[in-house]
C-alpha positions in Angstrom: 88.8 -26.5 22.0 87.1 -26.6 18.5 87.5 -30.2 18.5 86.3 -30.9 21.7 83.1 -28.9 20.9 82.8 -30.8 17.2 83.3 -34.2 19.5 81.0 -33.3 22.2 78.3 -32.8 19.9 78.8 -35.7 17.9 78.3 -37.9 20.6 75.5 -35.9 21.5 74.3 -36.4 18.1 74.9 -40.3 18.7 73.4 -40.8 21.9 70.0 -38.9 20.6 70.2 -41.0 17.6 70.9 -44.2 19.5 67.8 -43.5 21.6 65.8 -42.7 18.9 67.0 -46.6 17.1 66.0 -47.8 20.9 63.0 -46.5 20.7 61.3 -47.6 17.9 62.8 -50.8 18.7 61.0 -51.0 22.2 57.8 -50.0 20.3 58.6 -52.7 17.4 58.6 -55.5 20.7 55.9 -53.9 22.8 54.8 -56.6 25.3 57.5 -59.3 24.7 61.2 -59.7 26.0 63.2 -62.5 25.6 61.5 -64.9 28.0 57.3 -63.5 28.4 54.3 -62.2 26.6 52.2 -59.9 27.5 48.6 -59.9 26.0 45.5 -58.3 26.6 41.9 -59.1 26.9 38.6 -57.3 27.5 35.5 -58.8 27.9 32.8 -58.5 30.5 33.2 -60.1 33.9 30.8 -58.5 35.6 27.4 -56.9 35.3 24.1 -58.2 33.9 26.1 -60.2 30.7 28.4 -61.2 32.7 27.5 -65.1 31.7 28.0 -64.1 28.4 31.9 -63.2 28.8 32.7 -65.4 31.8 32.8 -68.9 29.7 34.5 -67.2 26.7 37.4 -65.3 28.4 38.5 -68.6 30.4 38.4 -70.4 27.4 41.1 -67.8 25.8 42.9 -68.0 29.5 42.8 -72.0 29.8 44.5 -72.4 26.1 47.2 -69.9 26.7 48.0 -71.1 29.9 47.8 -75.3 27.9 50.9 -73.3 25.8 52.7 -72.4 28.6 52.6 -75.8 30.2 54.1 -77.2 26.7 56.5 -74.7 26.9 55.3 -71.3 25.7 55.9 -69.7 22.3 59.6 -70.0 21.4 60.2 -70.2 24.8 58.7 -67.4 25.9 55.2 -67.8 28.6 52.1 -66.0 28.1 50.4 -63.8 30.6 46.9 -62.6 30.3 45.9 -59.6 31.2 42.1 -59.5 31.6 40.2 -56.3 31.9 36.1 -56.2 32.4 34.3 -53.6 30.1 30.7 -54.9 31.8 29.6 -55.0 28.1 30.1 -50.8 28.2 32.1 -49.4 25.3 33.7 -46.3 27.1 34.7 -48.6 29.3 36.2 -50.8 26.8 37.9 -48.0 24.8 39.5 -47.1 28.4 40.7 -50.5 29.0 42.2 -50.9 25.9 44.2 -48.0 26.5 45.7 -49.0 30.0 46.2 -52.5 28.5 48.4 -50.4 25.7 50.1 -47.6 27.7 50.1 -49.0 31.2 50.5 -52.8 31.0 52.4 -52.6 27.0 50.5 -55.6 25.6 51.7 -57.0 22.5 48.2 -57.6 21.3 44.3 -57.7 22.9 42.9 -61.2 21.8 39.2 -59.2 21.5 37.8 -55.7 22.4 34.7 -57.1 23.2 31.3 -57.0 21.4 30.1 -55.1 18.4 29.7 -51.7 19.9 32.8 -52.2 21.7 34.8 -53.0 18.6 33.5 -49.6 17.1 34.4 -47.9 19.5 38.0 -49.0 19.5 38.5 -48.9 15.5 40.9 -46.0 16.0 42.3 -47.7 19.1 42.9 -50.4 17.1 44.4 -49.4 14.0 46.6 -46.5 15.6 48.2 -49.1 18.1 48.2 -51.9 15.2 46.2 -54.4 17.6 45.4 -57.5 15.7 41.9 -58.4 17.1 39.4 -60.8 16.8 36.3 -59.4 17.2 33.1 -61.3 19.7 30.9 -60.3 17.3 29.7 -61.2 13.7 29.2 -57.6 11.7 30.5 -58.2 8.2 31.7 -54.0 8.6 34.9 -55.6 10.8 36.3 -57.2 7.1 34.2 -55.7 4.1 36.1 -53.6 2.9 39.2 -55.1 4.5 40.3 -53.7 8.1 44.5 -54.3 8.6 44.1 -55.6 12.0 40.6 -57.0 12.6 40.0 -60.7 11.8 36.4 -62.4 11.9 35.9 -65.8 13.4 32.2 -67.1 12.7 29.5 -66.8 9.9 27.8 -63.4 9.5 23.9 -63.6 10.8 23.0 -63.5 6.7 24.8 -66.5 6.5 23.6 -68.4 9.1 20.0 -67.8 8.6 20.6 -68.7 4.5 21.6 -72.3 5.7 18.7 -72.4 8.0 16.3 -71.7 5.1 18.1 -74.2 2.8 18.2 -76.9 5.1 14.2 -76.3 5.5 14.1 -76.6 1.9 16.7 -79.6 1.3 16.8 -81.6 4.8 13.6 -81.1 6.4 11.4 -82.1 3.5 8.2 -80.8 5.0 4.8 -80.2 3.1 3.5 -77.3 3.1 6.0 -75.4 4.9 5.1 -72.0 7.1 7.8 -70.0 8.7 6.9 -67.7 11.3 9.8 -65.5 12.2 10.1 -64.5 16.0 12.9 -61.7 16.5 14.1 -59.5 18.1 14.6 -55.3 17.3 18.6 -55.5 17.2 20.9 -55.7 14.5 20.7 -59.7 13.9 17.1 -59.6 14.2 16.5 -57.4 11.5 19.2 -58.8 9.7 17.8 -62.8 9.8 14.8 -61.4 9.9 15.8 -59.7 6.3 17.4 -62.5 5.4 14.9 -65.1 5.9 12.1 -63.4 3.8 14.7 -63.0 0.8 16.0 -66.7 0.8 12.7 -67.9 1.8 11.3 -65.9 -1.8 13.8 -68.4 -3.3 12.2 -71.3 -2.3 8.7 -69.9 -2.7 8.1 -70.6 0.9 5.9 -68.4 2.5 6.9 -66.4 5.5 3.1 -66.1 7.5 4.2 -64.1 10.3 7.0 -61.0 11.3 6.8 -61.4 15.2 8.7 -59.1 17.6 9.6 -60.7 21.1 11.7 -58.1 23.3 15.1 -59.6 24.5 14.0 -59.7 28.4 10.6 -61.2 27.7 9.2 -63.3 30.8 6.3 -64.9 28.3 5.4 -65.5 24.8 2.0 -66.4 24.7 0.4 -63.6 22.1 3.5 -65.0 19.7 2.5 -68.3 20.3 -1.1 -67.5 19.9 -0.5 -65.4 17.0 1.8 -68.4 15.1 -0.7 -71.2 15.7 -3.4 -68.8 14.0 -1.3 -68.2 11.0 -0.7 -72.3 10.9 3.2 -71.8 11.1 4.9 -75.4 11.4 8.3 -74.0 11.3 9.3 -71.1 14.0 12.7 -69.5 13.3 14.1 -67.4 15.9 16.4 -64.2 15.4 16.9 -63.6 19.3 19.7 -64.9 21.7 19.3 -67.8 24.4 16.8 -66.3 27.4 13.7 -65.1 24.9 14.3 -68.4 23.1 14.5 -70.4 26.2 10.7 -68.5 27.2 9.5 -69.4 23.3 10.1 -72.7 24.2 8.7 -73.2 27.3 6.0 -71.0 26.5 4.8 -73.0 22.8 4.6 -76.2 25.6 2.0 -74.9 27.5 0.2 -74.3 24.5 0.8 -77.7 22.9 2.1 -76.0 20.0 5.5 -78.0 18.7 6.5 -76.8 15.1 10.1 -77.4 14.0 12.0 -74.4 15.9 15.5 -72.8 14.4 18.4 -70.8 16.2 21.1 -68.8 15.2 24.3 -69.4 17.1 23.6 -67.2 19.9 20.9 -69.4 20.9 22.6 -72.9 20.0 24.1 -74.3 23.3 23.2 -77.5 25.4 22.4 -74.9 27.9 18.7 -74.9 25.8 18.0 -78.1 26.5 19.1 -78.1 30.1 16.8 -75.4 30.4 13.5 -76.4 28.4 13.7 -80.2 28.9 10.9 -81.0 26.5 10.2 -78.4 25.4 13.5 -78.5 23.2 12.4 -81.8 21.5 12.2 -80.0 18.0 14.6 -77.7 18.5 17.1 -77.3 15.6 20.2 -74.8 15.9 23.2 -73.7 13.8 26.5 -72.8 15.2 30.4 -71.8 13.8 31.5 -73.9 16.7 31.3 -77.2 17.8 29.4 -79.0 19.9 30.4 -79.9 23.5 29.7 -83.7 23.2 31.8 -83.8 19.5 33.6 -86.4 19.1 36.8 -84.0 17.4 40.6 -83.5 18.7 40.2 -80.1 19.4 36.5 -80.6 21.0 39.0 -83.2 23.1 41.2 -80.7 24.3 38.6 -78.2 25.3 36.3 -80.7 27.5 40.0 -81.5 28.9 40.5 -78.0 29.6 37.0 -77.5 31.4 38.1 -80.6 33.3 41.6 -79.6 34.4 40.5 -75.7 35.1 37.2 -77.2 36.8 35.3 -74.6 35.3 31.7 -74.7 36.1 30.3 -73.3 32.7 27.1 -72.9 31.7 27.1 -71.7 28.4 29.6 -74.3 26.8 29.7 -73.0 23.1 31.1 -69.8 24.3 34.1 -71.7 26.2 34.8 -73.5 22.6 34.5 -70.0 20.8 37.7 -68.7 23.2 39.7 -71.7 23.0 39.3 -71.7 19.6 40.3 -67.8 19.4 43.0 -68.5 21.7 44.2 -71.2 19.3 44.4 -68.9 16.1 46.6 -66.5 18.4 48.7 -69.0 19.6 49.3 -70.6 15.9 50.1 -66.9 14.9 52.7 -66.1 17.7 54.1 -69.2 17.0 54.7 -68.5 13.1 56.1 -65.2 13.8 59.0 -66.7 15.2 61.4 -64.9 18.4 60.7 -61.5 16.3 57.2 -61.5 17.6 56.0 -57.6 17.4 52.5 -56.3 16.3 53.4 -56.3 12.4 55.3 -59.6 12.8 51.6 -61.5 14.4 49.3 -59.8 11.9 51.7 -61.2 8.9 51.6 -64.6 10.5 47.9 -64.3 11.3 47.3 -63.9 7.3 49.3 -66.9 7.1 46.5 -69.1 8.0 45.2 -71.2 5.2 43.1 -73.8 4.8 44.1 -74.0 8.9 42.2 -76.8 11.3 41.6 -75.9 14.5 40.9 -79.7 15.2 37.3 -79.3 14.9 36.7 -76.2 17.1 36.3 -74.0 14.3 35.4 -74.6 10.5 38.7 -74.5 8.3 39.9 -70.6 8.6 41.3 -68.8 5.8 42.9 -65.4 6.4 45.6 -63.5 4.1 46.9 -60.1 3.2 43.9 -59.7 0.5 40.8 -61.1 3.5 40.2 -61.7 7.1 36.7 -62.8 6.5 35.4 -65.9 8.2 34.5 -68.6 7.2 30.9 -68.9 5.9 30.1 -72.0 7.2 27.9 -73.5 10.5 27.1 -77.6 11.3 23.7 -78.1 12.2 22.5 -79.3 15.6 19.5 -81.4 17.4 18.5 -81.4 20.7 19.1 -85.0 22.8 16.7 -85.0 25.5 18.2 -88.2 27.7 21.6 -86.6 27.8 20.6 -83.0 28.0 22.8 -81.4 25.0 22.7 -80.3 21.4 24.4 -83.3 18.8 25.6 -82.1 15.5 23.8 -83.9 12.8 26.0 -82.5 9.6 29.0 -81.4 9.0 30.2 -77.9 8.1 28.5 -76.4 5.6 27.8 -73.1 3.3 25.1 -71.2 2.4 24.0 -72.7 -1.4 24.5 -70.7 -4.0 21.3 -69.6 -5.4 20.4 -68.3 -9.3 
C-alpha cells in the first residue's frame, strides 16, 4: 500500500510538472503552431483620423498577405488581426490586451500613435511585444526600451536637414525663416529646433507663428510673414493646416520657399493645393510614391493588386515598409519563432535594405534607434505628386 501511495504521488508529481514544462512552452510559442501566425495590430479605422490609420494598416495587411502568397514564413501563413483604437489610448491599452489574452498574438506590428504607445509601455514589456511604434518620440529608444523599435527620423532631425539644406542647397540671399506651428509636441520641438540650427547658420528666424491644427484660414499668418519679409516658411504642423497655408499664401500672392516635415510630405499636398504647392519643399523617412526603387515597385504593385483607393500614399509605404522589417524578422528566427526568438532576430538587422522603402535600418541588442536620415522632395505640378530630388541624407554635424 506504501508503494502504491509513494507511486501515486510521483506521477502526480510528474503530471503537475509535465504541465508546468507545457506551459511555459505554450507561452514560449504564443500565436504560432506548426502551420499559422497570429499577429496583432491596432491602429485607428474609424473616427475623425481615420485617414490617417486607414492607408497605413493596409499597407502592413497587403505585405503580409504578399508573404503568404510566396509561401509564408517557414511555412507557416500569417493572419492579421486588426483592432481600431479611433486614435484613443484606453482604447488601445484594451485592444492590446484582447489581442494578448483572447486572440494569443505572437506580436502587435504597432500600438498606435505616441500617446497610445505610452500607454501600453507596461503592456508591452510585461507581454515582451516587439513593437514598432507610428510615432517618432526619441523616449521609445533613448535610453534603450527591450521591445520597442523606431522606424523614422525624430522631428529634431528632420527639421536639422531642413535648415541645412536652406543653408547648403537653396543658396538664397538674404534668407528669412518664418516658422508656422503648431502647439503639440513636434511643433515645439521643430519649432526649437529650427531657432538652434538656424543660430548656426546665423540665419535669422523673423517670426514664431502659431496656426491651430483645424485651422479653416491663414490669413493673419500670411499677413503677419509678408510684414516680417520671410522668403522661407517652414511648417511644424501636419497635412490639413499646411494644405490651408498654402492655399491661403495664393490668395495673397505671397510664394516664399515653404518646408514640411514628414507628416505633411505626401502627393496628397499637391493634389490638394494645385499651385499653390509650386514652392513647396518636404522631407520624408519614406519614399516617394512615383520612385523609381524595387521596393517602391512592390508597394505601387500592392496598391494595384489590393485596389486600394488611398489617399495619403506615404502612409501606405510607411506600413509596407513596417510589415517588411517584421516579416525579415520572423523569417530569421527560424520554425522557433516566439516573442524572445523575433526581438533577437529583429536586432539582427544591419546595414538592412528595405529596397528603397526605408533608409538603411540598423537595430541590435545595444540600439533600436532609427535611422537619422530623410530624402528631400519637390512638388510636380503636371503630374500632381512630390519627386525626390536627393538621396538619403543626415543631419550635418555641426562645431
Amino acid at each position: 500500500m506504501k508503494h502504491l501511495r509513494f507511486l501515486a504521488a510521483r506521477l502526480t508529481f510528474l503530471f503537475f510538472l509535465l504541465a508546468s514544462l507545457a506551459g511555459a512552452v505554450l507561452a514560449d510559442e504564443r500565436g504560432v503552431t506548426n502551420d499559422s501566425i497570429n499577429i496583432g495590430l491596432v491602429l485607428v479605422k474609424t473616427g475623425p483620423v481615420a485617414a490617417l490609420g486607414l492607408p497605413n494598416g493596409q499597407g502592413m495587411v497587403d505585405y503580409m498577405n504578399y508573404l503568404n502568397e510566396q509561401g509564408g514564413i517557414n511555412g507557416r501563413k500569417i493572419e492579421v488581426i486588426w483592432e481600431d483604437d479611433q486614435f484613443e489610448a484606453p482604447k488601445s491599452v484594451a485592444a492590446v490586451k484582447k489581442l494578448i489574452h483572447r486572440d494569443k498574438v505572437l506580436t502587435i506590428l504597432t500600438t498606435g500613435g505616441t500617446n497610445q504607445t505610452i500607454a501600453n509601455m507596461d503592456n508591452i514589456n510585461r507581454y515582451q511585444i516587439t513593437n514598432i511604434p507610428n510615432a517618432l518620440a526619441d523616449e521609445f529608444f533613448v535610453p534603450l526600451q527591450p521591445y520597442i523599435f523606431a522606424m523614422g527620423a525624430t522631428y529634431e532631425a528632420q527639421y536639422q536637414c531642413i535648415v541645412d539644406y536652406i543653408a547648403e542647397d537653396l543658396k538664397m540671399e538674404n534668407p528669412r525663416i518664418g516658422v508656422v506651428y503648431a502647439k503639440k509636441e513636434y511643433g515645439k520641438k521643430g519649432l526649437d529646433t529650427i531657432k538652434e540650427r538656424a543660430a548656426k547658420y546665423n540665419i535669422p528666424v523673423v517670426a514664431e507663428l502659431v496656426l491651430p491644427t483645424r485651422a479653416v484660414d491663414a490669413s493673419s499668418q500670411v499677413l503677419t510673414l509678408q510684414q516680417q519679409n520671410a522668403n522661407i516658411v517652414i511648417t511644424c504642423d501636419v497635412l490639413p493646416p499646411v494644405i490651408t497655408f498654402l492655399k491661403t499664401a495664393e490668395k495673397y500672392k505671397y510664394e516664399p520657399v515653404v518646408f514640411g516635415f514628414n507628416w505633411a510630405t505626401d502627393d496628397m499636398i499637391v493634389k490638394a493645393c494645385g499651385d499653390a504647392a509650386k514652392n513647396y519643399i518636404g522631407v520624408n523617412f519614406v519614399g516617394g510614391w512615383s520612385d523609381d526603387t524595387p521596393g517602391i515597385q512592390l508597394v505601387r504593385g500592392l496598391q494595384e493588386k489590393n485596389k486600394r483607393d488611398i489617399g495619403l500614399t506615404s502612409l501606405y509605404i510607411n506600413g509596407v515598409g513596417v510589415s517588411w522589417l517584421f516579416g525579415e524578422a520572423m523569417k530569421r528566427a527560424g520554425k522557433d519563432l516566439n516573442p524572445d526568438s523575433l526581438k533577437s532576430a529583429m536586432e539582427t538587422l544591419s546595414n538592412y535594405e528595405t529596397g528603397g522603402i526605408f533608409p538603411p535600418v540598423n537595430f541590435s541588442s545595444e540600439s533600436h534607434a532609427p535611422a537619422e536620415m530623410v530624402k528631400f522632395f519637390k512638388a510636380d505640378l503636371t503630374n500632381k505628386r512630390l519627386n525626390a530630388v536627393t538621396d538619403w541624407r543626415k543631419p550635418k554635424k555641426m562645431p
